[in-house]
C-alpha positions, 0 to 999 in steps of 0.5 A: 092112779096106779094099777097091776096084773097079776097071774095065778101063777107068778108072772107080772103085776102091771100097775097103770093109770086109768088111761093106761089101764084102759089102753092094756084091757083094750091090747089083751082083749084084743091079743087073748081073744083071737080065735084058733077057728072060724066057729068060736070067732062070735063067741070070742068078739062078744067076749072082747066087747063086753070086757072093753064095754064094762070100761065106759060103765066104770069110769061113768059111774066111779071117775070124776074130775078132781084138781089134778085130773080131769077123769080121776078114778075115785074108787080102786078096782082090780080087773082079772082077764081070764084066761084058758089052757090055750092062753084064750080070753074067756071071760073078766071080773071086776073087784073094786074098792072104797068108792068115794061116795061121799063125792056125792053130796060133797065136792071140793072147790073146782072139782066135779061129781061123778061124770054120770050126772053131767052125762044125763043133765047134758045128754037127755033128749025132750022127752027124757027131760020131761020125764026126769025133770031136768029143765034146760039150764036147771041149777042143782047143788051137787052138780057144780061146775056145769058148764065145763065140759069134758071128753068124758060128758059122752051120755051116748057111750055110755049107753051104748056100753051098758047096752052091750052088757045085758042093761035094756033100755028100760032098766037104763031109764030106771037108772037115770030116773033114780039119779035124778031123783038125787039131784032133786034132792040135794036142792032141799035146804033146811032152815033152823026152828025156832022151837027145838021141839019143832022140826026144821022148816023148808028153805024157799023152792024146798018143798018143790024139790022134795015133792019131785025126789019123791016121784022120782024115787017113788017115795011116799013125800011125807014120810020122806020129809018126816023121816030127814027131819025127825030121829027115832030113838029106841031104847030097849026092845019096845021103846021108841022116841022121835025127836026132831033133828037140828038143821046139820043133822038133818043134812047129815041124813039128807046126804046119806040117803044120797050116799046110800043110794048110789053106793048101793046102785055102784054095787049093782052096777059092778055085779051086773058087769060080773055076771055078764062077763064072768066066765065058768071057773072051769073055764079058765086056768089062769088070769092076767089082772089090772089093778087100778088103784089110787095115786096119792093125795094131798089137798088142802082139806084131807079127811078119811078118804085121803087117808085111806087112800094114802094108807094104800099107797103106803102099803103098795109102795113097800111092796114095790120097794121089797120086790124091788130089792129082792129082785136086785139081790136075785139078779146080783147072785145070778151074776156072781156078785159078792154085794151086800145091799145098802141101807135104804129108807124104809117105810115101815115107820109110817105103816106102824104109824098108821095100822101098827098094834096094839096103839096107832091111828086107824086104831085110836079112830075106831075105838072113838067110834065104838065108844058111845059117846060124843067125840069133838075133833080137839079130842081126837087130836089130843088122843093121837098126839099123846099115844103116838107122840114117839113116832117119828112120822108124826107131826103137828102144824102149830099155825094151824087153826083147825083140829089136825095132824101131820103124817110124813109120807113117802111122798112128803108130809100130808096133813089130815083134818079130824074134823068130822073123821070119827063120823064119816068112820062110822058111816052110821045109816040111821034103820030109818032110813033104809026102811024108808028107801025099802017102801020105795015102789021104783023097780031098782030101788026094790033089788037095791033095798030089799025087804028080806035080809038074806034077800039083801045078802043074795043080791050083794056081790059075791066079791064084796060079801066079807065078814061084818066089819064096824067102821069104813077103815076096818072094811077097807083094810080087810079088802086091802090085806086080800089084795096084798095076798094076791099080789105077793102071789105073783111078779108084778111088773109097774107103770108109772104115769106122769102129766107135764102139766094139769091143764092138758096144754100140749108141749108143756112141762111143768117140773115142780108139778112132775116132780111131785107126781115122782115123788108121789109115785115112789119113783124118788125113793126108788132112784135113790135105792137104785143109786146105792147099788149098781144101776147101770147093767150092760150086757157083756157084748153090748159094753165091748161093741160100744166101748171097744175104741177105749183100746186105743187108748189103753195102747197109749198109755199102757205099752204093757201086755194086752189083747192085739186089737182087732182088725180094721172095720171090725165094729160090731159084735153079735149076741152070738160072740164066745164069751172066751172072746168077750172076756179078753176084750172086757178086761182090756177095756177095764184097764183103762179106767184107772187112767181115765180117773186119774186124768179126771181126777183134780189135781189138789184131789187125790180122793178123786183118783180112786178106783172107779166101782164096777163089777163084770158079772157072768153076762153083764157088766155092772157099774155106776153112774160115775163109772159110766160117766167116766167110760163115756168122757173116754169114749168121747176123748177117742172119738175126738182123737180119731175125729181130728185124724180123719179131719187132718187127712182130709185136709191133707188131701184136698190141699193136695188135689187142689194143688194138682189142680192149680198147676194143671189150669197154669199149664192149661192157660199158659198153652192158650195164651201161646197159641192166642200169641201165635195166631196174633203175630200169624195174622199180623204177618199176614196183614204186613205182607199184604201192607208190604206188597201194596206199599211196592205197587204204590211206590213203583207207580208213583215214583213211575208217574214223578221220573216222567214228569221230571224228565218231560219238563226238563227237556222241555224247559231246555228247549223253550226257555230263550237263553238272555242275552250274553248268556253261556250254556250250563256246563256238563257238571252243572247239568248232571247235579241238575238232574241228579236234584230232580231225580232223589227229590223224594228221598229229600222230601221223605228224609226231611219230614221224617222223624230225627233217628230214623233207623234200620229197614224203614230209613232203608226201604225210603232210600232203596224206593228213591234210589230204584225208580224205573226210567222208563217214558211212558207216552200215556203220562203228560206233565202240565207246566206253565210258561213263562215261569221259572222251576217245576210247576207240576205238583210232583215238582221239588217242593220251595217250601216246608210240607206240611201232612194233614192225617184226618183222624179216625172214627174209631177210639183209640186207632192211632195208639198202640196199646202194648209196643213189644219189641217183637211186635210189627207195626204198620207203616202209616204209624211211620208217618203218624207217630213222630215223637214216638219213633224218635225215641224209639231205642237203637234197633228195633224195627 
């Protein structure tokens, strides 16, 4: 749906959807309705809740679900907030248009009639049930799809909301009876008669139902039945003749006493809502209005009301598109642009297809209804073929096996049905009829129908009463010339709104089914009058703040004379900035679109390569949408640039910075490593001098013990030992190389278990410790010998023999292996004794 807002002034038009439209009374009842003082603060809350109240009642009544939207507004209206020298809301009025009546009687597949019905058939209490006769479960034929249910089946809301307007509780229930009583009546079903002077028969619960229509409407039943069944004829003033009707159209008649009946109570209803919101004309100077009217339609069975409908959207889509263009022409002149505006495709040929003089479509129908003779639909359509057959919005679907033709809309070609178009054009309301309904003894149905005609007048709103028009499309034109005149009076200002997909489903987008809703709009037809032009239009400091860095590049490859660029950090721009500053830096940016186009032109392209269309008005910059994609691909070339520069100093650095802190962990690990080094060899120092001092102290006793023992048994073994017989006593010599033996016995031992190339301080040390041995003769030590045999008996004797040292080995893993022989290293002197293979081959030198 579409709508507007319209002041008597020229400010804007708003055309929304109906949640939208109800989202925007909502907003500007609340905004205008705020009181400057305490007092009027009552009177300005009634106001806003009667206004927003009037809402419920109009979409109860007047919306219903169709294939594309569960609360589609099956009527047009036109909603004026009134307001006050002091911009206050004082008061509302609803216009509306067109009612989709025939809804009523006549629902398409998978759609719903009006919401009010489900409203009471799911809503009403015990005692209401009882009184309308609605049984649970009951089956009506106008009411299909009962078991779906909508956000909009609130029976509640809606009388709490005509409660608030003034409609007391029992005018509600009269209300309700009434539309029950519809119900009732759409269950009589009509069976063909066998005798065509006969009146059709009652269909199986017929009888029922009609006999409960009748009490509901408080309808005399035989004079109801007899007047759906039997047509009256008048010929001349004074001549009447019945004559029994044929099985459709005694539906016909059935359907429009329906018709009749709630188009009349939708009237009310809207006349009611007036005088309860409707503020003194001297009250209020001017109004913003909301014009709510139908989007456009194409199902697969179109007839008058989506041809009126689309009629409609036609006449307001050129009304968008004049003031479209005229608004981008205004704007061009203001800016100083020399631009003379494009062809577009106009409508206009649809709009004289359809209401143009003398011959078009809504003509050629009428004049069917004025003639008084029967019209087939094969007739009508040989009658629009021929007379319009030049027009180039009008087209015939030859597979089509049903009477029909082809009007291509703005919104795409949409085709109509001439089947029962001339009769619902009519909207014939047999007399009988309505003086039927005036019989009625129900309260409502007494003010809908009354029995006087200038009473009948005085109860009609007084925004629908217009001079007498014949036909449906007559009226509806007449009401759509008068809200065109409103409109052209004032700014409009459009909303479009668009579903992501029909099922209501969340985070779903559907874009077949958006683009025909775009397209429906006029918003296709719109982009492409826009594209012709310039549409994209920037403000002067907006374009510098976000396209200044293309300087750089003008800086590059332009060397010629420019605007210096500015100085570091300085980015952003006011609204504020001198437009002789601006002006410098705008032509400076310019400059590069040459470059820019060549370097995304092709190269086997030259055309490519032409100048980019962009204009520099007096605040704006206008361009097009190649121009702009071209400005951003520069952009975005220099961003990269300065990206790449940022990226490689940052590189640079941390190279850097972990360079530094590599070299400062080297000398940091290098300084631990020679204090650990340090302290090693301090303790291996340590440990040798301790090692050193005890070897001493065990040398000294030792060889102490082994002097004493030696020379006790010597002078002994001289002095006891008998000399054989003939016998000599040694010589001096032979004594003292005897003593000289048993003194360096352990030099001898050591040196002949030693390993082969035994050097320096180890081979001296052994030689001093034997070459030093005390002479002292302690008389604390005793030598044990044996007599009678010759040597040394003592342990501490020259050994006869080979020695052999047995080392027991260590508990701990790898004590005797040293794991890193380093020529600087000191090493203990049991590793003398132990490592013998190892010491002979240990190079010359080392300790």
């Amino acid at each position: 749906m579409e709508g507007g807002n319209v002041n008597t002034a020229p400010t804007g038009l708003f055309l929304p959807q109906t949640w939208t439209s109800r989202c925007l009374m909502k907003f500007y009842a609340v905004v205008a309705a705020s009181p400057t003082s305490w007092e009027s603060h009552r009177i300005a809350e009634r106001i806003e809740q009667r206004i927003l109240n009037s809402n419920p009642v109009m979409e109860a009544f007047g919306n219903a679900c169709t294939l594309r939207n569960n609360n589609s507004s099956r009527f047009g209206k036109f909603i004026q907030l009134q307001l006050n020298r002091a911009q206050q809301m004082t008061g509302a009025a609803v216009q509306t248009y067109l009612l989709e009546k025939t809804r009523v009687a006549c629902q398409a597949s998978s759609e719903r009639n009006f919401h009010i019905f489900y409203q009471i058939c799911k809503g009403a209490g015990t005692d209401e049930r009882l009184q309308w006769h609605l049984p649970e479960g009951a089956a009506f034929s106008w009411l299909p799809n009962p078991d779906r249910t909508l956000e909009e089946d609130c029976f509640e809301v809606t009388r709490e909301a005509m409660l608030h307007l003034g409609i007391d509780t029992p005018t509600q229930n009269n209300i309700f009876q009434v539309l029950a009583g519809l119900l009732h009546l759409g269950n009589i079903r009509f069976a063909d008669s066998e005798d065509e002077a006969q009146p059709c028969q009652l269909m199986g619960d017929a009888k029922c139902s009609i006999r409960t229509s009748a009490s509901l409407l408080q309808l005399p039943e035989d004079p109801l039945l007899e007047t759906l069944r039997i047509r009256t004829i008048r010929a001349g003033r004074q001549q009447v003749f019945r004559k029994p009707c044929s099985r459709a159209e005694c539906d016909i008649r059935r359907d429009c006493v329906a018709k009749l009946v709630y188009a009349r109570l939708f009237d009310w209803l809207v006349s009611v809502i007036n005088s309860s919101i409707c503020a003194d004309p001297d009250s209020w100077t001017t109004f913003i209005g909301l014009l709510d009217v139908y989007g456009f339609e194409s199902f697969p069975n179109n007839s008058l009301e989506q041809l009126c409908i689309n009629y409609a959207n036609e006449k307001l889509q050129q009304h968008f598109v004049t003031h479209y263009l005229r608004a981008q022409q205004e704007e061009y002149a203001v800016e100083g642009l020399e631009w003379s505006f494009v062809n577009y495709q106009d409508n206009q040929p649809c709009l004289d297809l359809l209401e143009g003089s003398p011959i078009s479509i809504c003509s050629l129908i009428n004049e069917e209804c004025r003639l008084n003779r029967p019209s087939s639909a094969a007739q009508l359509q040989t009658r629009i073929e021929s007379a319009l057959a030049g027009s180039p919005c009008l087209g015939h679907n030859k597979l089509s096996r049903e009477p029909s033709f082809i009007v291509v809309h703005y919104a795409g070609p949409v085709q109509y049905h001439t089947a029962g178009l001339v009769e619902k054009n009519k909207d014939p309301v047999p007399p009988e009829l309505t003086r039927l309904l005036q019989q009625s003894q129900d309260p409502l149905l007494k003010v809908l129908f009354p029995a006087d005609p200038e009473e009948k007048a005085q109860e009609e709103p007084s925004g629908q009463s217009r001079a007498p028009v014949l036909t449906v499309v007559s009226k509806f034109k007449a009401s759509l010339e008068q809200l065109l005149q409103v409109l052209h009076s004032t700014t409009p200002h459009y909303i479009r709104c668009i579903k992501p997909n029909s099922q209501g489903q969340a985070h779903t987008f559907l874009q077949e089914e958006v683009l025909s809703q775009l397209e429906a709009c006029g918003l296709v037809e719109t982009i492409h009058i826009s594209a012709a032009g310039f549409p994209v239009r920037i403000p002067h400091w907006n374009f510098v703040e976000r396209y200044e860095l293309l300087r750089r590049l003008r800086a590059r490859t332009s060397p010629g004379p420019h605007s210096p660029l500015p100085a570091e950090g300085r980015s952003e721009w006011s609204p504020c900035t001198e437009a002789a500053t601006l002006q410098p830096l705008l032509q400076d940016i310019l400059h590069t679109l040459p470059a820019l186009t060549q370097a995304a032109a092709a190269p086997d392209d030259p055309a490519e390569a032409s100048a980019a269309p962009v204009h520099c008005g007096r605040t704006k910059v206008f361009m097009t949408d190649s121009t702009l994609e071209l400005l951003e691909h520069g952009r975005a070339q220099v961003l990269e640039q300065c990206a790449r520069r940022i990226q490689g100093s940052w590189r640079r650095h941390w190279y850097r910075k972990q360079g530094r802190r590599r070299r400062a962990a080297v000398l940091i690990q290098a300084a631990i490593r020679s204090w650990l080094a340090r302290k090693h060899v301090r303790r291996l120092h340590a440990a040798a001098t301790v090692i050193g001092r005890a070897w001493r102290r065990w040398r000294i006793g030792m060889a102490f013990l082994a002097s004493k023992e030696l020379d006790g048994v010597e002078e002994n073994h001289l002095s006891q030992v008998p000399l054989p017989t003939g016998s000599l006593l040694l010589p001096q010599t032979q004594t003292s190389l005897l003593a000289a033996v048993i003194r360096l016995w352990p030099l001898g031992l050591v040196l002949a278990n030693a390993a082969v190339g035994v050097r320096g301080f180890q081979r001296k040390l052994v030689v001093w410790a034997c070459l030093q041995l005390p002479t002292g003769s302690p008389s604390s030590y005793t030598v044990q010998t044996a007599q009678g045999q010759a040597g040394v008996t003592s342990i501490r004797a020259l050994p006869q023999g080979s020695i052999k040292f047995h080392c027991r080995k260590s508990p701990l893993p790898y004590a005797d292996i040293c794991p890193e022989p380093l020529p600087y290293s000191v090493t203990g002197f049991n590793q003398i004794l132990l490592e013998r293979d190892s010491l002979g081959h240990r190079p010359k030198g080392s300790p």
